[in-house]
C-alpha positions as CSV (number, residue, x, y, z in Angstrom):
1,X,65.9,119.6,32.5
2,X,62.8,120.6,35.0
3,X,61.3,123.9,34.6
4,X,58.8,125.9,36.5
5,X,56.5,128.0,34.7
6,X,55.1,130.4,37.2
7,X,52.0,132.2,36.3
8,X,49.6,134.3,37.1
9,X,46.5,132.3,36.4
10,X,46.5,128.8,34.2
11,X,45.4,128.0,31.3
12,X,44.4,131.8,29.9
13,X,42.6,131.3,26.7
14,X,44.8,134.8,25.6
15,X,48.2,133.2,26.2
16,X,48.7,130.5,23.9
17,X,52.4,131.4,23.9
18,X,52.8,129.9,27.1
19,X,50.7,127.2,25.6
20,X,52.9,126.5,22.6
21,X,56.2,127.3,24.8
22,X,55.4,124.5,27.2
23,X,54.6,121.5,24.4
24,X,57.9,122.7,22.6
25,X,59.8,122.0,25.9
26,X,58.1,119.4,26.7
27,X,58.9,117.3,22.6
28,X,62.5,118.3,23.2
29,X,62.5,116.1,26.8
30,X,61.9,118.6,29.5
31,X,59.9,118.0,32.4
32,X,57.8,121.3,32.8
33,X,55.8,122.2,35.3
34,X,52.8,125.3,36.3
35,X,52.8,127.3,39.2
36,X,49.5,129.5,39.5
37,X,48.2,131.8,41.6
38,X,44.9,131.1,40.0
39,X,42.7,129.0,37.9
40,X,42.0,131.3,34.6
41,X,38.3,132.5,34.2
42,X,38.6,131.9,30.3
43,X,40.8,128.4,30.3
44,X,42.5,127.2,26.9
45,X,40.9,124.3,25.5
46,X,44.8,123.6,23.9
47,X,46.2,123.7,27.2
48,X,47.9,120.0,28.1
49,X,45.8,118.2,30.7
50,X,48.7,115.8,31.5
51,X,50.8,118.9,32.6
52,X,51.9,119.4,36.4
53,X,50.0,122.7,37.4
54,X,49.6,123.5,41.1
55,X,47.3,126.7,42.0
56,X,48.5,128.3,45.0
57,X,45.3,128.7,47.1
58,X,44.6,124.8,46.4
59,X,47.4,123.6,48.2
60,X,47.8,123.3,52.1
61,X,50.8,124.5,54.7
62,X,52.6,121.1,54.2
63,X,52.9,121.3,50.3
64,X,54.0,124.7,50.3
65,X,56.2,124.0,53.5
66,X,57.8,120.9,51.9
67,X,58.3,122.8,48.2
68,X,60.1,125.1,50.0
69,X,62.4,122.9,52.2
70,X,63.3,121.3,48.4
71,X,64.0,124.8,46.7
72,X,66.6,125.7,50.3
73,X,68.0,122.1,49.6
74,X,68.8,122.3,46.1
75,X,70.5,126.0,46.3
76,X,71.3,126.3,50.2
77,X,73.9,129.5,49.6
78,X,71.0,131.3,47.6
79,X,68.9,131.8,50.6
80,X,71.8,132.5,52.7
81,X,72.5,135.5,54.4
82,X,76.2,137.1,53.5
């Protein structure tokens, strides 16, 4: 399964949870990946550095542009009016 941790800033030294949370997911086979808004001003040293994180004001128009056309294509009635 592929989860999407989104997040407020990544890695926060004060949430280890998420931490711990993501390496569980990750030794039972998911494919997990970090949406932040921001890089964390204290970062985890635990945090994994082979993790997908993408920090919102690092990426251009075409990334977000393209990330969204995926999210319309795999759940086109979700974004549909009614």
């Amino acid at each position: 399964m592929r989860l999407l941790f989104v997040l407020d800033q990544w890695p926060e030294l004060s949430e280890t949870f998420i931490v711990n949370e993501l390496q569980a997911l990750r030794r039972l086979g998911h494919s997990v990946r970090i949406q932040a808004r921001q890089v964390a001003a204290n970062p985890s040293p635990e945090a994994p550095s082979d993790v997908e994180a993408y920090v919102m004001g690092d990426e251009g128009r075409l990334r977000r542009l393209r990330d969204l056309c995926w999210l319309v294509s795999r759940r086109p009635r979700r974004g549909a009016p009614h």
